[in-house]
N, C-alpha and C positions, 0 to 999 in steps of 0.2 A: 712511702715514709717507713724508716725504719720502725719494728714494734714496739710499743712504747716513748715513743718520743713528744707525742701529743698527749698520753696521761702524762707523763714527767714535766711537758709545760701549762698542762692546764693546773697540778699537783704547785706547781710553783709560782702561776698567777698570784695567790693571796699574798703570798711573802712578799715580793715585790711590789704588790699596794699597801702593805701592811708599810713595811720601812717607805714608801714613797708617802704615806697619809700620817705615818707615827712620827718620823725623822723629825720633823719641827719641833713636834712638843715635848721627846725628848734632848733638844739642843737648848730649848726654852727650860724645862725643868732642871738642866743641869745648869746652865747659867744663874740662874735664879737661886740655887743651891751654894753653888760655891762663887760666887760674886763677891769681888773686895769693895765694891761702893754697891748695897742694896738699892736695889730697884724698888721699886713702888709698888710693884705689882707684874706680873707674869705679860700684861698686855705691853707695859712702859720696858719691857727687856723683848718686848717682840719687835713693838717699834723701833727703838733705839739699836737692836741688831739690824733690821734691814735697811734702817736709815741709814750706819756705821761702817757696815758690811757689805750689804746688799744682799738681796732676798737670796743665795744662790747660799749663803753662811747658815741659812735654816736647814740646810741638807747637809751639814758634814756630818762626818761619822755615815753619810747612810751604805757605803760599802760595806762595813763592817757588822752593818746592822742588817745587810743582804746576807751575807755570807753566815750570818747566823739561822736568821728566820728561816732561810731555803728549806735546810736538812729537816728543819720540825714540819714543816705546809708538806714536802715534798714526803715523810714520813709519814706523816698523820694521812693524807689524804690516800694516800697509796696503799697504805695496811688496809684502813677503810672499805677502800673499792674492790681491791683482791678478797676482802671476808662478809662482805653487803651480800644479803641473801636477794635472788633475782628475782625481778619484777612477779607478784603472785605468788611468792613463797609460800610455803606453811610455815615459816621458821617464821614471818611478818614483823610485828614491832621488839620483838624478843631478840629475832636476828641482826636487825639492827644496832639494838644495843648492845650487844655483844660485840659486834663487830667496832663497834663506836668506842668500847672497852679497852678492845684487845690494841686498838691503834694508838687510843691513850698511854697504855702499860707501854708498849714499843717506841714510841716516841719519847715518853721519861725515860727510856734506859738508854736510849742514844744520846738526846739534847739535853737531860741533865748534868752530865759528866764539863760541855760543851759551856754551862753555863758559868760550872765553878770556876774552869781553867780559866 
């Protein structure tokens, strides 16, 4: 395997459960949001789509919501494990959170920008 290719897909697992677990409740909250006949409640806009649609219309938009979350999971995770102080450290809980820091700061400067556009 080339280097790096199994942290960049373990780095990218979350994102892809994130948008395959998230994707419904934001199709749900946006329908529910901008809906021209209110619904009753979040659950009667859950039914009424899979009923209307079919369970498959709870996933749209999730490419778009891959192609976002990636760069953050795949960011975050990555700065993380490059700056994770190694098993037995002396750097211990300190190192951690610094490293847990520094991947937060790295991640807002890339996926911020990301978010506005």
């Amino acid at each position: 395997d080339p280097p790096g290719v199994k942290q960049a897909a373990a780095s990218a697992a979350p994102a892809l459960m994130w948008a395959f677990v998230g994707c419904p409740f934001d199709v749900i909250k946006t329908r529910v949001q901008t809906a021209t006949v209110p619904f009753a409640s979040p659950l009667h806009c859950l039914s009424w789509t899979a009923r209307r649609e079919g369970p498959s219309a709870l996933w749209r938009g999730f490419a778009p919501q891959l192609l976002v979350s990636t760069p953050y999971s795949v960011i975050m995770f990555g700065v993380y494990d490059s700056l994770k102080p190694a098993e037995h450290s002396a750097r211990g809980i300190t190192g951690c959170f610094l490293a847990g820091a520094a991947s937060g700061v790295a991640v807002t400067a890339v996926h911020n920008p990301l978010e506005v556009w």
